[in-house]
C-alpha positions as CSV (number, residue, x, y, z in Angstrom):
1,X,55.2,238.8,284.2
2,X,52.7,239.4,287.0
3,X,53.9,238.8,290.6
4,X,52.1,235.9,293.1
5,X,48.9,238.1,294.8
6,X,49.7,236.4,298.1
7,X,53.1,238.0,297.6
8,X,51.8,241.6,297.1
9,X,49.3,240.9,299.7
10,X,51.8,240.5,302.2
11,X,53.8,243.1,301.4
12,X,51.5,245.9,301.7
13,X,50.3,244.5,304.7
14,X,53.9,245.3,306.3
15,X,54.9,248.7,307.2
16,X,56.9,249.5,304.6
17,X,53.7,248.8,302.3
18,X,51.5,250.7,304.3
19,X,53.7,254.1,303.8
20,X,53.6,253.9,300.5
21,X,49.3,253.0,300.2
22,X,49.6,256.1,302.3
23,X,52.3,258.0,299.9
24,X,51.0,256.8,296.5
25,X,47.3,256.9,297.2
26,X,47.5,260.8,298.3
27,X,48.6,261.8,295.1
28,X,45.5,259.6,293.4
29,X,42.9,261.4,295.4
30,X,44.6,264.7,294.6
31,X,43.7,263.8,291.0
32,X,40.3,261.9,292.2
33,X,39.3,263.8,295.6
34,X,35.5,262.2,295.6
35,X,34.0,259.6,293.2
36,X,30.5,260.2,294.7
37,X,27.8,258.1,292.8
38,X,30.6,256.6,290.0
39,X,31.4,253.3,289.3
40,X,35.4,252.2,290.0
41,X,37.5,249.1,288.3
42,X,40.9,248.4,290.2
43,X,42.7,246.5,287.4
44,X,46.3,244.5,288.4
45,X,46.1,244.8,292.0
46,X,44.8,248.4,293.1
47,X,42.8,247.4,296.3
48,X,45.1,249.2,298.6
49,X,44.7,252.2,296.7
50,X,40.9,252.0,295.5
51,X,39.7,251.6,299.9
52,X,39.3,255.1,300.3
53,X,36.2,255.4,297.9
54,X,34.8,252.5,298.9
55,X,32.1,254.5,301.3
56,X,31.4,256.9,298.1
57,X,31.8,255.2,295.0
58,X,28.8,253.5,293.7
59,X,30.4,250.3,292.6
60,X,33.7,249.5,293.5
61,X,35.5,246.5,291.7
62,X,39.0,244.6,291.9
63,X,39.8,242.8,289.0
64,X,43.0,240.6,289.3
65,X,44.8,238.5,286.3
66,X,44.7,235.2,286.1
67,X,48.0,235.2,286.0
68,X,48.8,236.9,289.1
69,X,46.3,235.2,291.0
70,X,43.2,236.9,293.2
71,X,42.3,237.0,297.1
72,X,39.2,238.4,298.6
73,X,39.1,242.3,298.5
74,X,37.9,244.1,300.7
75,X,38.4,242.1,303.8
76,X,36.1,244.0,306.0
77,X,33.1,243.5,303.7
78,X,31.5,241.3,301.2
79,X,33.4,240.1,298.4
80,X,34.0,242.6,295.1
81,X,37.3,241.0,293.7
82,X,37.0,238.9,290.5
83,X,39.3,236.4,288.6
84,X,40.1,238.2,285.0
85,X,41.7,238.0,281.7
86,X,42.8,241.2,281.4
87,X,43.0,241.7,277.5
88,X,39.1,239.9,277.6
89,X,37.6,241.9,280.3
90,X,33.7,240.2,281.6
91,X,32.0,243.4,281.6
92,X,30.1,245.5,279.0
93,X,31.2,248.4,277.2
94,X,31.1,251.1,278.6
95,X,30.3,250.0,281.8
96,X,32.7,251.7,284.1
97,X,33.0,255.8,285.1
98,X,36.8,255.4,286.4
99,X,39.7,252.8,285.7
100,X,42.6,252.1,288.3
101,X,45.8,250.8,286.8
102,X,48.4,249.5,289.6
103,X,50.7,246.5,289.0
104,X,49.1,246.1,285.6
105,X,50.8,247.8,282.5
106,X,54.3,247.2,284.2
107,X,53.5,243.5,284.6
108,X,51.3,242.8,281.6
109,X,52.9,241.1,278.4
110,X,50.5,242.6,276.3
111,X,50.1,246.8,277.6
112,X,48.2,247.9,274.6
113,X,45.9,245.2,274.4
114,X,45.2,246.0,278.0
115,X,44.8,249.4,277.4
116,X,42.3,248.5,274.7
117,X,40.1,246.6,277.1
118,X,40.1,249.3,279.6
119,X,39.0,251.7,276.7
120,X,36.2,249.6,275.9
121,X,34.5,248.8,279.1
122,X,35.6,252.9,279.9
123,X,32.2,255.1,279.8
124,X,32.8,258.0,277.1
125,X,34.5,260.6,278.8
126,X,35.6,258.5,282.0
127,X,38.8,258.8,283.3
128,X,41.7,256.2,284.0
129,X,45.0,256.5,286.7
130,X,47.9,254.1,285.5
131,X,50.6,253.9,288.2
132,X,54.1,252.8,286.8
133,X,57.5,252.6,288.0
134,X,59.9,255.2,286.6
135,X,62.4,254.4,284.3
136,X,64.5,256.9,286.0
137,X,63.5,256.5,289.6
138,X,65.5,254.3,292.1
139,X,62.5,252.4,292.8
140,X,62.5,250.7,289.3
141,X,66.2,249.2,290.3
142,X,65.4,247.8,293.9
143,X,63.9,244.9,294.4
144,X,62.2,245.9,298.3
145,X,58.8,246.4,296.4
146,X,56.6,245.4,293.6
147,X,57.5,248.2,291.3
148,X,61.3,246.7,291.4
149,X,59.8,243.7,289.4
150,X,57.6,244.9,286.5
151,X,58.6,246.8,283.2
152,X,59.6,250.6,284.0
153,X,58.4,253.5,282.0
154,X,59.6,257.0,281.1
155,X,57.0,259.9,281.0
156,X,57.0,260.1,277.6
157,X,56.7,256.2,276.7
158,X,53.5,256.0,278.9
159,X,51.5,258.9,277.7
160,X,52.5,258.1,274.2
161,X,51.2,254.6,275.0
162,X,47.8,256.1,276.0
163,X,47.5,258.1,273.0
164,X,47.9,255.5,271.0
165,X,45.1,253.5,273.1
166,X,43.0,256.6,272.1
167,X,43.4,258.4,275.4
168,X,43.6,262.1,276.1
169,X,46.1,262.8,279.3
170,X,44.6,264.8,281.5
171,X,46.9,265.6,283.9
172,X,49.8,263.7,286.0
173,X,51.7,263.3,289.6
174,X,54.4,261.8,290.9
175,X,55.2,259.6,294.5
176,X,58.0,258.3,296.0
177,X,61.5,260.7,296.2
178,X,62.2,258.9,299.5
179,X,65.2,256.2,298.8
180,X,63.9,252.3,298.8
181,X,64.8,251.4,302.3
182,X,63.6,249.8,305.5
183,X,65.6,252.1,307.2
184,X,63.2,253.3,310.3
185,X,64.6,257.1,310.1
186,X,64.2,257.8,306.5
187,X,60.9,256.0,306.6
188,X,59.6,258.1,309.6
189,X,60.8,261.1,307.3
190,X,58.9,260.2,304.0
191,X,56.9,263.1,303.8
192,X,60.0,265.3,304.0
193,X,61.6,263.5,301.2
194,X,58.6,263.9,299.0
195,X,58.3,267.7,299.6
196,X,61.8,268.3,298.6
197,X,62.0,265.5,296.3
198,X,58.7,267.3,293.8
199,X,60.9,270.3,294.0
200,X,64.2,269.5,293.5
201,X,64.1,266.2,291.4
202,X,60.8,265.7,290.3
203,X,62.1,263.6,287.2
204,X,63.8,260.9,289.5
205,X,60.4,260.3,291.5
206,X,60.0,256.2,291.9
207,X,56.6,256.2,290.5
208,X,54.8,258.2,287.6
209,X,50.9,258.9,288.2
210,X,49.3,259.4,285.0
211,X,45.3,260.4,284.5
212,X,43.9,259.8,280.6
213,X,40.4,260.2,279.7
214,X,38.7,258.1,277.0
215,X,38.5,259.9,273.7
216,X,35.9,259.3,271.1
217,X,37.0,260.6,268.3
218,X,40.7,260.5,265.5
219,X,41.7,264.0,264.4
220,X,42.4,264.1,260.7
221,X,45.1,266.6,259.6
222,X,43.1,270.0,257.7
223,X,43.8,270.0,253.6
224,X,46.0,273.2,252.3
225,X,43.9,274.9,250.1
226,X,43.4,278.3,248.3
227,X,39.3,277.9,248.5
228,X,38.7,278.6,252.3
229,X,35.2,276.6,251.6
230,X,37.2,273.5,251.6
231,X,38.3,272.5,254.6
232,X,34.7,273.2,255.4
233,X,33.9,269.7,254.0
234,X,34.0,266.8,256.5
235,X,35.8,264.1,255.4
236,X,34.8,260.4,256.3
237,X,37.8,258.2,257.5
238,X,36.4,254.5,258.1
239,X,37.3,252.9,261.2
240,X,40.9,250.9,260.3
241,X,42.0,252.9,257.7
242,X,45.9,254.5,258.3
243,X,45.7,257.9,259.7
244,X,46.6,261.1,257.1
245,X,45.5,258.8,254.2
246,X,43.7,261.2,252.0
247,X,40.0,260.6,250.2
248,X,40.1,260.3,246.8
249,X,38.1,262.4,245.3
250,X,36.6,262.1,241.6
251,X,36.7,265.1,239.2
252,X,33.3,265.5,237.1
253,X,35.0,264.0,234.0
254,X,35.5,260.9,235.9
255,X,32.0,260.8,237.2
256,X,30.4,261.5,233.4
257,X,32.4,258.3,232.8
């Protein structure tokens, strides 16, 4: 269930909200350091995290679900937030270079279908960042931010979730090791506690930062077979049908028949 957008609005416009734009969004532009001349879709609500490539990126939209509601985005500049379905995206395929996933798989009721819709409107080979709480972080458990509200995930459950949503992972990060607290002297020491948190308990981070990049194509698994020549022949697998079903394939009596 998707939280109010007024609600998330306000929280990261607090300071506790702000350390973690600051905390989460270094670890996307470590995976997305310049998107110079490509064209970005926040998806769920990712405009405190897609700002930074708003002077670079060709295009930059923030589409928020119906159900969570949408504001104006960004403030200091004209409008480029839109009111969405999210499993019924408005724009064409393959419209989009890069996808931005924040509050959105964790908060959807329907991941996959999601997924499917990001995949479509995805350019071939463009990329996609899903940010989730994780299943094993203290984030996931405490209710102080967003991520304490929405579905958790283990790092296995998400990439398996892309792969199924024909996605390649591409590589992957991790944010918050600091504790969920207001507290003002373990805030003013987040960066400490993410240093030693990604190198001492890097499986209890709060969030999982996944990159995926559309893939084109369904690998079929090779035929065993004495005649090397064989596996040599392509074999045509029409879209829908079950993966590792086999062709049949007629002997000459059956064809003279």
């Amino acid at each position: 269930m998707y939280l109010d957008v007024a609600d998330l609005r306000t929280f990261y416009d607090l300071p506790l909200g702000r350390l973690l734009r600051v905390l989460i969004g270094g670890q996307i532009r470590t995976l997305w350091p310049s998107l110079e001349r490509q064209s970005l879709l926040g998806l769920g609500y990712a405009g405190p995290f897609m700002r930074p490539y708003l002077g670079s990126a060709e295009r930059c939209i923030a589409a928020m679900p119906a159900r969570q509601g949408a504001v104006g985005w960004p403030r200091e500049a004209d409008n480029a937030a839109t009111l969405v379905d999210e499993t019924s995206l408005p724009f064409s395929d393959a419209f989009f270079d890069r996808i931005m996933l924040v509050h959105a798989l964790d908060h959807s009721a329907n991941p996959a279908d999601l997924l499917t819709e990001a995949w479509r409107v995805l350019a071939p080979g463009g990329r996609l960042i899903a940010v989730v709480p994780n299943r094993r972080g203290l984030w996931s458990q405490s209710e102080l931010s967003p991520f304490g509200y929405g579905r958790p995930y283990s790092r296995s459950q998400l990439k398996n979730l892309l792969r199924s949503c024909l996605f390649e992972v591409t590589g992957d990060r991790e944010a918050l090791f600091l504790p969920p607290t207001r507290a003002p002297f373990i805030l003013r020491s987040a960066r400490s506690w993410e240093g030693v948190g990604r190198r001492l308990w890097p499986a209890f981070s709060g969030l999982l930062i996944v990159e995926a990049e559309k893939r084109l194509y369904r690998g079929v698994p090779a035929e065993t077979s004495n005649n090397p020549l064989r596996v040599l022949r392509p074999v045509f697998v029409p879209e829908g049908t079950p993966v590792g079903m086999k062709p049949v394939r007629r002997s000459l009596s059956d064809k003279s028949s």
